[in-house]
C-alpha positions in Angstrom: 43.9 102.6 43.9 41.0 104.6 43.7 42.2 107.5 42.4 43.6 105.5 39.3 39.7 104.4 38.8 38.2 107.7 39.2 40.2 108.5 35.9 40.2 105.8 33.5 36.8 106.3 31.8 34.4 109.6 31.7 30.8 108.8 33.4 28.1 111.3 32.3 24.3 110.7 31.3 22.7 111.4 28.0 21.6 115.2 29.1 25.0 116.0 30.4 26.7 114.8 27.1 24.5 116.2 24.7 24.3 119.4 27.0 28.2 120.0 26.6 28.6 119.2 22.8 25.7 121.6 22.4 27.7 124.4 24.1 31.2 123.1 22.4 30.1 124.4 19.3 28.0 127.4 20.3 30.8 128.8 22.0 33.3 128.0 19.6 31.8 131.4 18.3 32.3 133.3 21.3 32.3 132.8 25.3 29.1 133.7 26.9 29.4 137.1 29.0 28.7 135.8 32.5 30.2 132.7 31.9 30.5 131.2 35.4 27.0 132.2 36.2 26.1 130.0 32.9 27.6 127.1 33.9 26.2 127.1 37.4 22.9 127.6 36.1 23.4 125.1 33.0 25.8 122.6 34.8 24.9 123.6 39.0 28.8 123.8 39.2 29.8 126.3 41.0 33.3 127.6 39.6 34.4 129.6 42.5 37.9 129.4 44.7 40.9 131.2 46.0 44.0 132.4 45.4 46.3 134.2 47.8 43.9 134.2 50.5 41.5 136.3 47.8 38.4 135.0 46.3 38.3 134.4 42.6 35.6 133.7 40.3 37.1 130.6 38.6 40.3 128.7 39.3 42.2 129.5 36.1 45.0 132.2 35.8 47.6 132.9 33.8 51.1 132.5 35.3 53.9 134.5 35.3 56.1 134.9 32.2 56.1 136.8 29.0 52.5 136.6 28.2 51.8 139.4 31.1 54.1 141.9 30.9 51.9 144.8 29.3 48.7 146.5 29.5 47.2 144.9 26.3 48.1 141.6 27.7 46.4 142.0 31.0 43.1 143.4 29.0 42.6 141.0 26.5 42.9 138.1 29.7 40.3 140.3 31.8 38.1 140.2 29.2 38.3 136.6 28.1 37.3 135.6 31.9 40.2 134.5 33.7 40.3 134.3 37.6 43.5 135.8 38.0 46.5 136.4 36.1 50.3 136.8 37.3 52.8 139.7 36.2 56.0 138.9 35.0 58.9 138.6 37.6 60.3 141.7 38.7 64.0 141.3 39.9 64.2 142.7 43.8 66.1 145.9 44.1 67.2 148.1 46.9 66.6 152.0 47.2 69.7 153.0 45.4 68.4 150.5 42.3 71.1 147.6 42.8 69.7 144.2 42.0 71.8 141.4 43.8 69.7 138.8 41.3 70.4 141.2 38.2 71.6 137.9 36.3 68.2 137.2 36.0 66.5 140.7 34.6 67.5 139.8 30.7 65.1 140.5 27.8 63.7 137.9 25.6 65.4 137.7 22.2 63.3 134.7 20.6 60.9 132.2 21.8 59.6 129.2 20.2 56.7 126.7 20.5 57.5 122.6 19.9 55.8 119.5 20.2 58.0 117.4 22.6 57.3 113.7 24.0 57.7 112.5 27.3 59.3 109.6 28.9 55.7 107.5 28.5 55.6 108.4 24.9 52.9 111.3 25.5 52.8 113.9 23.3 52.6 117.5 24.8 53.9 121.3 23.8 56.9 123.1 25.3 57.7 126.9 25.0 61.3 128.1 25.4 62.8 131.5 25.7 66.3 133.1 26.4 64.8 135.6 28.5 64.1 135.8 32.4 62.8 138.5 34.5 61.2 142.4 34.1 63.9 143.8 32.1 62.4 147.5 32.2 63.2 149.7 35.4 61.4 149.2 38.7 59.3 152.3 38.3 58.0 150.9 34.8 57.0 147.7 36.4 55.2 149.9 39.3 52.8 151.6 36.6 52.5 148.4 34.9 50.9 147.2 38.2 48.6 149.5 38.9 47.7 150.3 35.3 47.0 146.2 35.2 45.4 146.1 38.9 42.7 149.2 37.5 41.9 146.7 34.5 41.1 143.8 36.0 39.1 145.6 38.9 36.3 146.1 36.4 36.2 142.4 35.4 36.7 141.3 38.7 40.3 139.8 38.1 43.0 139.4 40.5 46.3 140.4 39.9 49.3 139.7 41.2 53.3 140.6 41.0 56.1 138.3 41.0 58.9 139.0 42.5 62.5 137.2 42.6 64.3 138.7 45.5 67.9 138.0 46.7 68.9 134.9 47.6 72.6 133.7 49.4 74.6 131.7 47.8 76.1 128.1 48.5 78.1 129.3 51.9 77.3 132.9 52.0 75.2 133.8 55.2 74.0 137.8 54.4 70.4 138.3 53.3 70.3 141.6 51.5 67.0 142.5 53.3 67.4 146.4 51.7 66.1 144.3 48.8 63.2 143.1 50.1 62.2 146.1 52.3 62.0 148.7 49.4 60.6 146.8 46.6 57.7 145.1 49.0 56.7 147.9 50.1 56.7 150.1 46.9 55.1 147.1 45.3 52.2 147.5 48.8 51.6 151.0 47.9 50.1 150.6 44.5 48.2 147.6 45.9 46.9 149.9 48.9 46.3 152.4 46.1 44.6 150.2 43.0 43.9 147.4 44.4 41.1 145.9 46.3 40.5 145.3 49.8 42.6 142.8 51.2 45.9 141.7 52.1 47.8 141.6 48.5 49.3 138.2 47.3 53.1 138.1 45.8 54.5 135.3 44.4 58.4 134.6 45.5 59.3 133.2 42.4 63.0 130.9 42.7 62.6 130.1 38.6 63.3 126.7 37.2 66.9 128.6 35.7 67.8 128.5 39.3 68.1 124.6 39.3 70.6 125.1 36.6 72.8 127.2 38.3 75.4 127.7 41.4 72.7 129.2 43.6 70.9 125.3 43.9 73.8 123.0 44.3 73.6 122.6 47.4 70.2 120.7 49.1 71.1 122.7 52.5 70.9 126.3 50.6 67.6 125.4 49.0 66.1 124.5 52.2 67.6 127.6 53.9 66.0 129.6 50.7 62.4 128.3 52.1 62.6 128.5 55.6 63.6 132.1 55.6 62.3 133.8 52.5 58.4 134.1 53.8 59.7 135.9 57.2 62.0 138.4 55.4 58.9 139.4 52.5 56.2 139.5 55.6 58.7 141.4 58.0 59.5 143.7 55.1 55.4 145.0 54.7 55.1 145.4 58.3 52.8 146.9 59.2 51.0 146.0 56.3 49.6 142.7 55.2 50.6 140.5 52.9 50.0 137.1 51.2 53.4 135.6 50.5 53.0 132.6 48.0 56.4 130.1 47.5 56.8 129.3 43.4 58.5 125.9 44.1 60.9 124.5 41.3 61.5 122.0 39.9 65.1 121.0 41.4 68.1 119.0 39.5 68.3 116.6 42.9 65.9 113.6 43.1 62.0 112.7 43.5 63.0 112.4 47.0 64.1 116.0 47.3 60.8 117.8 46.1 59.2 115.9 48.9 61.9 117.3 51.2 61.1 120.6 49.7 57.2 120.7 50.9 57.8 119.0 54.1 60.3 121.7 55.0 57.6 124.7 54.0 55.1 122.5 55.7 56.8 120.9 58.8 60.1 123.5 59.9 58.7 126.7 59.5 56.9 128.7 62.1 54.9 131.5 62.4 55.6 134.3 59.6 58.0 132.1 58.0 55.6 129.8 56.7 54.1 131.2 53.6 50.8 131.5 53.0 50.2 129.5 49.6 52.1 127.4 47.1 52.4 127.3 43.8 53.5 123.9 42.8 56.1 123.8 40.6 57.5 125.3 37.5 59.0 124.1 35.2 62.0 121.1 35.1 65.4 122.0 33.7 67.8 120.5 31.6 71.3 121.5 31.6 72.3 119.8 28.5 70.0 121.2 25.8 71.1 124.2 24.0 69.0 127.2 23.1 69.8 130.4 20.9 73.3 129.3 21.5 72.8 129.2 25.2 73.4 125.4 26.9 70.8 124.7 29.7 67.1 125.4 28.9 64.2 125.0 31.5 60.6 123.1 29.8 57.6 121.6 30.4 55.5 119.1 28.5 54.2 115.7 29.7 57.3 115.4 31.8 56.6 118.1 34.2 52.5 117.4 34.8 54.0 113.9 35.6 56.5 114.2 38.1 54.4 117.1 39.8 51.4 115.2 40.1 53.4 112.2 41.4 54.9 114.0 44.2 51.8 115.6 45.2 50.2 112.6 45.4 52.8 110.7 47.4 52.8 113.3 49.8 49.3 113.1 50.6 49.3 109.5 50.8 51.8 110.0 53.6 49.7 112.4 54.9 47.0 109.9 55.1 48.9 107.0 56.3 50.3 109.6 59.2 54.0 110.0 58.5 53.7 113.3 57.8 51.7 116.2 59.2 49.4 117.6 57.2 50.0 120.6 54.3 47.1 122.7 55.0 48.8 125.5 52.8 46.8 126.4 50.0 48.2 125.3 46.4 48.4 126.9 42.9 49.0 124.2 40.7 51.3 125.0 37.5 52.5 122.7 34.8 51.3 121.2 32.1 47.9 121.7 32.5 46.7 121.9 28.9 42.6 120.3 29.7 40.3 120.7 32.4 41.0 116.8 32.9 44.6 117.7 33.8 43.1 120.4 36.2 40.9 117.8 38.0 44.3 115.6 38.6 45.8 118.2 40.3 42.1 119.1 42.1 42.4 115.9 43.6 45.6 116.4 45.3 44.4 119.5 46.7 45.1 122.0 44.3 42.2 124.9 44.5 43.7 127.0 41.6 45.5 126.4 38.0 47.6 128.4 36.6 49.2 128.2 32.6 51.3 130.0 30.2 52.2 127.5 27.8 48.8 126.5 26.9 47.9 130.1 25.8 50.7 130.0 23.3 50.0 127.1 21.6 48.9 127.3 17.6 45.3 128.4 16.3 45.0 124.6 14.9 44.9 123.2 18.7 41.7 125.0 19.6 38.3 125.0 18.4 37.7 128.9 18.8 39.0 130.4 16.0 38.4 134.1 17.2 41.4 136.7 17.9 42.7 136.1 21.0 44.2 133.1 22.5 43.0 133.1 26.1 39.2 133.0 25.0 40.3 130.0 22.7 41.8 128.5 25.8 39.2 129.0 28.1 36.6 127.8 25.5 38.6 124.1 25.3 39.6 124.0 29.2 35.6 124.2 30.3 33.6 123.1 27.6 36.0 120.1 25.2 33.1 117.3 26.2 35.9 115.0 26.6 38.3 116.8 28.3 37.0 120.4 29.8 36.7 121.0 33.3 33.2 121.1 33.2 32.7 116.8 32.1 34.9 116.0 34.8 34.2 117.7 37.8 30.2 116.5 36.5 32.2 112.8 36.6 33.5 113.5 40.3 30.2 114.7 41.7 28.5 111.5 40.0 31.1 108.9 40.9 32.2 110.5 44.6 28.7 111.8 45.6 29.7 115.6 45.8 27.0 118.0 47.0 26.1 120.7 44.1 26.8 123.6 46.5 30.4 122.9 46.5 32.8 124.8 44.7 36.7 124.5 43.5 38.1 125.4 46.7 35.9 122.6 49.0 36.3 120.4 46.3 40.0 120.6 47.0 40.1 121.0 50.4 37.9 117.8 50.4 40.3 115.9 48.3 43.1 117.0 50.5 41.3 116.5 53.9 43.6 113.0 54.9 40.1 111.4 56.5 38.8 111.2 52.9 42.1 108.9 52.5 42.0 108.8 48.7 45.6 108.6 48.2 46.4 106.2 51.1 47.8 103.4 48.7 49.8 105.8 47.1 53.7 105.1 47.7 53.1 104.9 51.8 56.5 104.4 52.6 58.9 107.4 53.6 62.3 106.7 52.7 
Protein backbone atom coordinates (compact mmCIF):
# COMPACT_ATOMS: atom_id res chain seq x y z
CA UNK A 1 0.00 0.00 0.00
CA UNK A 2 1.36 3.17 -0.57
CA UNK A 3 0.45 4.87 2.24
CA UNK A 4 2.24 2.19 4.38
CA UNK A 5 5.56 3.29 2.27
CA UNK A 6 5.12 6.85 2.53
CA UNK A 7 5.74 6.23 6.42
CA UNK A 8 8.27 3.66 7.11
CA UNK A 9 11.50 5.73 6.77
CA UNK A 10 11.99 9.79 6.93
CA UNK A 11 13.63 11.18 3.41
CA UNK A 12 15.25 14.58 3.76
CA UNK A 13 18.64 15.99 2.24
CA UNK A 14 21.68 17.06 4.17
CA UNK A 15 20.42 21.00 4.31
CA UNK A 16 16.97 19.96 5.43
CA UNK A 17 18.41 17.82 8.33
CA UNK A 18 20.97 19.96 9.52
CA UNK A 19 18.52 23.01 8.96
CA UNK A 20 15.93 21.37 11.60
CA UNK A 21 18.42 20.19 14.31
CA UNK A 22 19.84 23.69 14.02
CA UNK A 23 16.42 25.17 14.97
CA UNK A 24 15.64 22.12 17.59
CA UNK A 25 18.05 23.49 19.80
CA UNK A 26 17.70 27.27 19.13
CA UNK A 27 14.24 27.10 19.90
CA UNK A 28 14.43 24.96 22.68
CA UNK A 29 15.16 28.46 24.27
CA UNK A 30 12.15 30.08 23.01
CA UNK A 31 9.70 30.01 19.80
CA UNK A 32 10.48 32.56 17.37
CA UNK A 33 7.70 35.46 17.27
CA UNK A 34 6.34 35.15 13.77
CA UNK A 35 6.78 31.62 13.82
CA UNK A 36 4.77 30.45 10.68
CA UNK A 37 6.21 33.25 8.70
CA UNK A 38 9.83 31.59 9.78
CA UNK A 39 9.12 28.38 8.65
CA UNK A 40 7.76 29.47 5.27
CA UNK A 41 10.68 31.40 4.74
CA UNK A 42 13.20 28.76 6.30
CA UNK A 43 11.29 25.56 5.16
CA UNK A 44 8.78 27.25 2.05
CA UNK A 45 6.02 25.40 3.98
CA UNK A 46 3.23 27.20 4.22
CA UNK A 47 1.39 26.33 7.58
CA UNK A 48 -1.91 27.74 6.86
CA UNK A 49 -5.69 25.95 7.00
CA UNK A 50 -9.12 26.01 8.27
CA UNK A 51 -11.22 25.40 10.91
CA UNK A 52 -14.94 25.89 11.01
CA UNK A 53 -15.15 27.38 7.74
CA UNK A 54 -12.47 30.15 9.32
CA UNK A 55 -8.94 30.57 8.25
CA UNK A 56 -6.27 29.82 10.75
CA UNK A 57 -2.74 30.40 10.77
CA UNK A 58 -1.56 26.86 11.58
CA UNK A 59 -3.42 23.60 11.97
CA UNK A 60 -2.92 23.03 15.64
CA UNK A 61 -5.58 23.81 18.49
CA UNK A 62 -6.21 22.86 21.68
CA UNK A 63 -9.43 20.88 22.25
CA UNK A 64 -11.96 21.11 24.54
CA UNK A 65 -11.51 20.08 28.18
CA UNK A 66 -10.12 21.36 31.31
CA UNK A 67 -7.10 23.03 29.93
CA UNK A 68 -9.41 26.01 28.49
CA UNK A 69 -11.76 26.93 30.87
CA UNK A 70 -10.21 30.36 32.03
CA UNK A 71 -8.75 33.55 30.90
CA UNK A 72 -5.10 32.68 31.91
CA UNK A 73 -5.51 29.50 30.02
CA UNK A 74 -6.65 31.06 26.75
CA UNK A 75 -3.65 33.74 27.06
CA UNK A 76 -0.80 31.69 27.74
CA UNK A 77 -2.12 29.41 24.25
CA UNK A 78 -2.52 32.78 22.28
CA UNK A 79 0.74 33.60 23.00
CA UNK A 80 2.46 30.40 22.47
CA UNK A 81 1.05 30.38 18.72
CA UNK A 82 -1.72 28.05 18.44
CA UNK A 83 -4.25 28.20 15.49
CA UNK A 84 -7.20 27.82 17.55
CA UNK A 85 -8.15 26.63 20.77
CA UNK A 86 -11.65 25.09 22.06
CA UNK A 87 -13.54 26.16 25.34
CA UNK A 88 -14.62 23.75 27.60
CA UNK A 89 -18.25 22.25 27.07
CA UNK A 90 -20.96 24.21 28.27
CA UNK A 91 -24.13 22.03 29.15
CA UNK A 92 -27.20 23.47 26.89
CA UNK A 93 -29.82 25.25 28.99
CA UNK A 94 -33.12 26.77 28.32
CA UNK A 95 -34.28 30.45 29.40
CA UNK A 96 -35.53 29.51 32.74
CA UNK A 97 -31.75 27.73 33.42
CA UNK A 98 -32.95 23.96 33.24
CA UNK A 99 -30.27 21.74 31.76
CA UNK A 100 -31.90 18.45 30.37
CA UNK A 101 -27.94 17.12 30.14
CA UNK A 102 -27.20 18.51 33.77
CA UNK A 103 -25.62 14.95 34.49
CA UNK A 104 -22.90 16.00 32.67
CA UNK A 105 -22.02 19.77 34.22
CA UNK A 106 -19.83 18.16 37.22
CA UNK A 107 -16.55 19.74 38.48
CA UNK A 108 -13.28 18.06 38.36
CA UNK A 109 -12.12 16.70 41.59
CA UNK A 110 -8.64 15.12 40.52
CA UNK A 111 -6.99 14.34 37.34
CA UNK A 112 -4.00 12.31 36.73
CA UNK A 113 -1.39 11.76 33.89
CA UNK A 114 -0.14 7.83 33.12
CA UNK A 115 1.84 6.10 30.73
CA UNK A 116 -0.45 3.37 29.33
CA UNK A 117 0.31 0.70 26.46
CA UNK A 118 -1.69 -0.20 23.71
CA UNK A 119 -2.87 -3.46 22.14
CA UNK A 120 0.57 -3.38 19.70
CA UNK A 121 2.72 -2.82 22.70
CA UNK A 122 3.12 1.04 21.96
CA UNK A 123 3.70 3.19 24.63
CA UNK A 124 1.66 6.46 24.88
CA UNK A 125 0.14 8.86 27.84
CA UNK A 126 -3.49 8.94 28.99
CA UNK A 127 -5.10 11.77 31.18
CA UNK A 128 -8.19 10.97 33.27
CA UNK A 129 -10.62 13.12 35.21
CA UNK A 130 -13.96 12.69 37.19
CA UNK A 131 -15.20 15.82 35.81
CA UNK A 132 -17.31 16.61 32.63
CA UNK A 133 -18.71 19.80 31.44
CA UNK A 134 -18.81 23.93 32.42
CA UNK A 135 -19.74 23.50 35.94
CA UNK A 136 -20.07 27.50 36.49
CA UNK A 137 -23.47 29.26 35.42
CA UNK A 138 -24.23 30.04 31.85
CA UNK A 139 -23.64 33.66 32.27
CA UNK A 140 -19.97 32.90 33.60
CA UNK A 141 -19.25 30.81 30.56
CA UNK A 142 -20.71 33.88 28.33
CA UNK A 143 -17.92 36.37 29.84
CA UNK A 144 -15.51 33.61 29.66
CA UNK A 145 -16.23 33.72 25.81
CA UNK A 146 -15.95 36.96 25.04
CA UNK A 147 -13.25 37.74 27.54
CA UNK A 148 -11.23 34.64 25.63
CA UNK A 149 -12.58 35.72 21.99
CA UNK A 150 -10.94 39.64 22.86
CA UNK A 151 -7.55 37.63 23.67
CA UNK A 152 -7.01 35.75 20.88
CA UNK A 153 -8.23 38.53 18.43
CA UNK A 154 -4.92 40.24 19.03
CA UNK A 155 -2.83 37.02 18.25
CA UNK A 156 -4.95 36.15 15.57
CA UNK A 157 -6.53 32.95 17.30
CA UNK A 158 -9.76 31.41 16.76
CA UNK A 159 -11.92 30.49 19.36
CA UNK A 160 -14.58 28.43 19.72
CA UNK A 161 -17.42 27.09 22.37
CA UNK A 162 -18.50 23.68 22.98
CA UNK A 163 -21.60 22.93 23.53
CA UNK A 164 -23.50 19.55 24.67
CA UNK A 165 -27.08 20.14 24.01
CA UNK A 166 -30.07 17.78 24.78
CA UNK A 167 -30.22 14.68 23.42
CA UNK A 168 -33.54 11.94 23.59
CA UNK A 169 -33.09 9.08 25.02
CA UNK A 170 -33.31 5.27 23.84
CA UNK A 171 -37.38 5.58 22.84
CA UNK A 172 -38.09 9.06 23.73
CA UNK A 173 -39.07 11.21 20.62
CA UNK A 174 -39.13 15.19 22.19
CA UNK A 175 -36.19 17.38 21.30
CA UNK A 176 -36.03 20.05 23.90
CA UNK A 177 -35.30 22.65 21.15
CA UNK A 178 -35.90 25.69 24.13
CA UNK A 179 -32.33 24.29 24.79
CA UNK A 180 -30.86 24.92 21.85
CA UNK A 181 -32.64 28.19 20.88
CA UNK A 182 -31.52 30.18 23.96
CA UNK A 183 -28.10 29.05 24.56
CA UNK A 184 -27.13 29.35 20.51
CA UNK A 185 -28.19 32.33 20.34
CA UNK A 186 -26.85 33.89 23.56
CA UNK A 187 -23.66 32.11 22.73
CA UNK A 188 -24.20 34.23 18.74
CA UNK A 189 -24.31 37.43 20.47
CA UNK A 190 -21.02 37.61 22.09
CA UNK A 191 -19.62 36.19 18.80
CA UNK A 192 -21.45 39.00 16.80
CA UNK A 193 -20.10 41.21 19.59
CA UNK A 194 -16.18 39.95 20.11
CA UNK A 195 -15.66 38.09 17.59
CA UNK A 196 -14.56 38.41 14.06
CA UNK A 197 -16.20 38.52 10.89
CA UNK A 198 -17.72 35.43 9.92
CA UNK A 199 -20.11 32.81 10.64
CA UNK A 200 -19.04 31.48 14.29
CA UNK A 201 -18.09 27.69 14.58
CA UNK A 202 -19.59 25.49 17.70
CA UNK A 203 -18.66 22.25 18.31
CA UNK A 204 -21.75 19.76 19.27
CA UNK A 205 -19.79 17.82 21.56
CA UNK A 206 -21.67 13.97 22.35
CA UNK A 207 -18.48 13.18 24.85
CA UNK A 208 -16.81 9.79 24.91
CA UNK A 209 -18.90 9.39 28.74
CA UNK A 210 -21.82 9.20 26.49
CA UNK A 211 -20.71 5.70 25.11
CA UNK A 212 -20.79 4.53 28.60
CA UNK A 213 -24.08 5.32 29.33
CA UNK A 214 -28.05 4.69 28.59
CA UNK A 215 -28.19 7.61 26.12
CA UNK A 216 -25.81 5.20 23.41
CA UNK A 217 -27.32 1.81 23.72
CA UNK A 218 -29.00 1.83 21.12
CA UNK A 219 -27.19 2.14 17.32
CA UNK A 220 -30.78 3.61 16.05
CA UNK A 221 -30.61 6.66 18.75
CA UNK A 222 -27.10 7.49 17.86
CA UNK A 223 -27.84 7.72 14.28
CA UNK A 224 -31.00 9.73 15.10
CA UNK A 225 -28.53 11.98 17.41
CA UNK A 226 -26.55 12.87 13.96
CA UNK A 227 -29.12 13.28 11.51
CA UNK A 228 -31.04 15.75 13.47
CA UNK A 229 -28.67 17.71 15.77
CA UNK A 230 -27.00 20.07 12.91
CA UNK A 231 -30.74 21.17 11.74
CA UNK A 232 -31.93 21.97 15.29
CA UNK A 233 -28.33 24.24 16.22
CA UNK A 234 -28.53 25.95 12.58
CA UNK A 235 -32.47 26.48 12.79
CA UNK A 236 -31.89 27.71 16.41
CA UNK A 237 -29.32 30.92 15.02
CA UNK A 238 -31.70 31.75 12.30
CA UNK A 239 -31.24 34.31 11.05
CA UNK A 240 -27.76 34.28 11.87
CA UNK A 241 -25.01 32.07 10.60
CA UNK A 242 -23.39 29.46 11.95
CA UNK A 243 -20.70 26.71 11.63
CA UNK A 244 -22.01 23.68 13.32
CA UNK A 245 -19.11 21.04 13.76
CA UNK A 246 -20.17 17.15 15.01
CA UNK A 247 -17.46 15.87 17.88
CA UNK A 248 -17.87 12.21 16.91
CA UNK A 249 -17.18 9.54 19.72
CA UNK A 250 -15.78 6.97 20.04
CA UNK A 251 -18.86 4.31 20.47
CA UNK A 252 -18.92 0.87 22.73
CA UNK A 253 -20.47 -0.92 19.32
CA UNK A 254 -17.92 -2.22 16.62
CA UNK A 255 -15.29 -0.88 13.93
CA UNK A 256 -18.21 -1.38 11.68
CA UNK A 257 -20.32 1.15 13.54
CA UNK A 258 -17.95 4.27 13.42
CA UNK A 259 -18.09 3.70 9.69
CA UNK A 260 -21.90 3.77 9.98
CA UNK A 261 -21.48 6.84 11.96
CA UNK A 262 -19.74 9.07 9.06
CA UNK A 263 -21.69 7.60 6.30
CA UNK A 264 -24.82 8.68 8.09
CA UNK A 265 -23.43 12.53 8.57
CA UNK A 266 -22.12 12.10 5.11
CA UNK A 267 -24.72 10.13 3.03
CA UNK A 268 -28.50 10.67 4.95
CA UNK A 269 -28.41 14.09 5.86
CA UNK A 270 -29.60 16.97 3.75
CA UNK A 271 -29.47 20.40 3.55
CA UNK A 272 -29.06 22.21 7.16
CA UNK A 273 -28.82 18.93 8.81
CA UNK A 274 -25.56 18.10 7.49
CA UNK A 275 -23.01 19.85 9.57
CA UNK A 276 -20.51 21.71 8.38
CA UNK A 277 -17.13 20.06 9.86
CA UNK A 278 -16.08 17.06 11.89
CA UNK A 279 -14.09 16.55 14.50
CA UNK A 280 -13.00 12.97 14.43
CA UNK A 281 -13.22 11.29 17.44
CA UNK A 282 -12.63 11.62 21.03
CA UNK A 283 -11.77 9.63 23.12
CA UNK A 284 -12.66 5.54 23.59
CA UNK A 285 -14.31 4.33 26.79
CA UNK A 286 -14.03 1.63 29.03
CA UNK A 287 -16.71 0.71 31.22
CA UNK A 288 -14.81 -1.50 33.44
CA UNK A 289 -11.95 0.67 34.81
CA UNK A 290 -12.50 2.43 37.95
CA UNK A 291 -11.53 5.99 38.65
CA UNK A 292 -11.70 8.08 42.04
CA UNK A 293 -14.05 5.39 42.98
CA UNK A 294 -16.15 5.89 39.88
CA UNK A 295 -16.42 2.52 37.49
CA UNK A 296 -16.25 3.51 33.72
CA UNK A 297 -13.48 5.96 32.61
CA UNK A 298 -13.11 7.36 29.04
CA UNK A 299 -8.93 7.48 27.60
CA UNK A 300 -6.82 7.84 24.97
CA UNK A 301 -3.30 6.65 24.26
CA UNK A 302 -2.05 4.51 21.29
CA UNK A 303 -5.40 2.85 21.28
CA UNK A 304 -7.40 5.71 20.18
CA UNK A 305 -4.82 7.25 17.32
CA UNK A 306 -5.14 3.58 16.12
CA UNK A 307 -8.65 2.78 15.66
CA UNK A 308 -9.30 6.42 14.41
CA UNK A 309 -6.76 6.42 11.83
CA UNK A 310 -8.00 2.99 10.80
CA UNK A 311 -11.45 3.95 10.18
CA UNK A 312 -10.55 7.06 8.43
CA UNK A 313 -8.67 5.35 6.21
CA UNK A 314 -11.06 2.50 5.35
CA UNK A 315 -13.55 4.95 4.56
CA UNK A 316 -11.60 6.70 2.05
CA UNK A 317 -10.50 3.62 0.45
CA UNK A 318 -14.20 2.98 -0.08
CA UNK A 319 -14.50 6.21 -1.24
CA UNK A 320 -11.96 5.56 -3.76
CA UNK A 321 -13.00 2.17 -4.84
CA UNK A 322 -16.73 3.89 -5.21
CA UNK A 323 -18.89 2.28 -2.60
CA UNK A 324 -19.34 5.17 -0.89
CA UNK A 325 -19.95 8.78 -1.91
CA UNK A 326 -17.54 11.05 -1.02
CA UNK A 327 -17.15 13.00 2.66
CA UNK A 328 -16.38 16.32 1.42
CA UNK A 329 -17.02 17.61 5.11
CA UNK A 330 -14.09 19.17 6.52
CA UNK A 331 -12.32 17.19 9.48
CA UNK A 332 -10.67 18.16 12.90
CA UNK A 333 -8.69 15.35 13.79
CA UNK A 334 -8.40 14.58 17.67
CA UNK A 335 -6.65 11.76 19.37
CA UNK A 336 -3.60 10.90 20.18
CA UNK A 337 -1.65 13.10 18.29
CA UNK A 338 1.43 13.57 20.46
CA UNK A 339 4.15 14.46 17.00
CA UNK A 340 3.82 16.23 13.91
CA UNK A 341 4.38 12.61 12.40
CA UNK A 342 1.00 11.55 13.92
CA UNK A 343 -0.53 14.86 12.45
CA UNK A 344 0.66 13.91 8.91
CA UNK A 345 -1.21 10.38 9.43
CA UNK A 346 -4.29 11.90 9.93
CA UNK A 347 -3.20 14.75 7.01
CA UNK A 348 -3.34 12.02 4.77
CA UNK A 349 -6.80 10.95 5.36
CA UNK A 350 -7.96 14.35 4.95
CA UNK A 351 -7.72 15.90 8.09
CA UNK A 352 -6.91 19.87 7.56
CA UNK A 353 -6.70 20.62 11.35
CA UNK A 354 -5.34 18.79 14.77
CA UNK A 355 -6.50 19.35 17.80
CA UNK A 356 -4.91 17.95 21.52
CA UNK A 357 -5.33 18.22 25.18
CA UNK A 358 -3.45 15.44 26.44
CA UNK A 359 -0.28 16.28 24.83
CA UNK A 360 -0.20 19.69 26.65
CA UNK A 361 -0.42 17.89 29.96
CA UNK A 362 2.26 15.65 29.66
CA UNK A 363 5.54 16.08 32.21
CA UNK A 364 8.37 18.73 31.71
CA UNK A 365 10.86 15.55 31.03
CA UNK A 366 8.85 14.78 27.62
CA UNK A 367 9.76 18.02 25.95
CA UNK A 368 12.88 19.67 25.00
CA UNK A 369 11.71 23.36 25.96
CA UNK A 370 12.11 23.64 29.38
CA UNK A 371 10.51 27.21 29.66
CA UNK A 372 7.16 27.96 31.71
CA UNK A 373 4.41 27.06 29.87
CA UNK A 374 3.44 23.79 28.38
CA UNK A 375 1.89 24.78 25.09
CA UNK A 376 5.24 26.57 23.78
CA UNK A 377 6.99 23.32 24.92
CA UNK A 378 4.42 21.44 22.77
CA UNK A 379 4.56 23.45 19.92
CA UNK A 380 8.42 23.56 19.95
CA UNK A 381 8.47 19.40 19.69
CA UNK A 382 5.26 19.04 17.32
CA UNK A 383 7.10 21.46 14.49
CA UNK A 384 10.61 21.29 14.96
CA UNK A 385 11.66 17.32 16.81
CA UNK A 386 13.88 16.52 13.44
CA UNK A 387 12.47 13.10 13.65
CA UNK A 388 9.20 13.58 14.37
CA UNK A 389 7.83 17.41 14.00
CA UNK A 390 5.50 18.43 11.43
CA UNK A 391 7.90 20.35 9.73
CA UNK A 392 10.45 16.82 8.52
CA UNK A 393 7.44 15.18 7.42
CA UNK A 394 5.40 17.29 5.42
CA UNK A 395 9.31 18.21 3.88
CA UNK A 396 9.17 14.10 3.35
CA UNK A 397 5.58 14.30 1.51
CA UNK A 398 6.44 17.18 -0.78
CA UNK A 399 9.88 15.19 -1.73
CA UNK A 400 8.39 11.68 -1.99
CA UNK A 401 4.67 12.85 -3.57
CA UNK A 402 5.98 15.84 -5.66
CA UNK A 403 3.79 18.54 -3.73
CA UNK A 404 4.04 22.16 -5.10
CA UNK A 405 5.61 24.59 -2.35
CA UNK A 406 2.59 26.93 -2.63
CA UNK A 407 0.45 24.47 -0.96
CA UNK A 408 -0.74 24.67 2.40
CA UNK A 409 -2.40 22.32 5.29
CA UNK A 410 -5.80 22.57 3.95
CA UNK A 411 -4.83 21.56 -0.06
CA UNK A 412 -2.54 19.25 1.29
CA UNK A 413 -5.58 17.58 2.86
CA UNK A 414 -7.99 18.10 0.52
CA UNK A 415 -5.45 16.54 -2.01
CA UNK A 416 -5.04 13.49 0.09
CA UNK A 417 -8.75 13.17 0.40
CA UNK A 418 -9.65 13.99 -3.29
CA UNK A 419 -10.62 9.97 -4.25
CA UNK A 420 -8.72 10.50 -7.95
CA UNK A 421 -5.39 10.69 -6.00
CA UNK A 422 -6.57 6.95 -4.84
CA UNK A 423 -4.03 6.63 -2.14
CA UNK A 424 -6.04 4.57 0.11
CA UNK A 425 -7.61 2.32 -2.61
CA UNK A 426 -6.06 -0.99 -1.21
CA UNK A 427 -7.15 -0.07 2.05
CA UNK A 428 -9.94 -2.67 3.30
CA UNK A 429 -12.17 -2.20 -0.11
CA UNK A 430 -14.80 -4.29 0.87
CA UNK A 431 -18.10 -2.87 2.57
CA UNK A 432 -19.52 -5.38 4.76
Amino acid sequence: MLIARLLQQLELDAGESASLVADYERFAAGLPQSLEDYIHERYHLNLSSEYGGLPIKNPFGKGSGQLSLNASQISQDAQAGLGFVVLKTFIAQDSSGAQSMSDWATHETRMITERIKGADGQLGWTVTWKGRGWYESFDAYLKFFGESLAIAGECEMIVAPSCKYHLPRPGESEWKFAEYEYTTRRLLDIWQEHGPVGAMPIEKDFSPTLAGSDRASQMSTVLRWLRTVSELIKRAARPRPIKVGLKIFNAVFEDAFQLEMLRAVNGQCAGDSVPDFLVYANRLFDPNREFDGERGVAYGGPDLSARNLSILARLRGLEQSGQIPVCRIPISATGNIESGRMAVEYLLRGASSFQMHSYFQLPGSEYRMKRPGKTACALHELYFNPQHGLIAWLLHLRRVLDWPTEWNIKRMADHCADPANRLWLDYEPALS
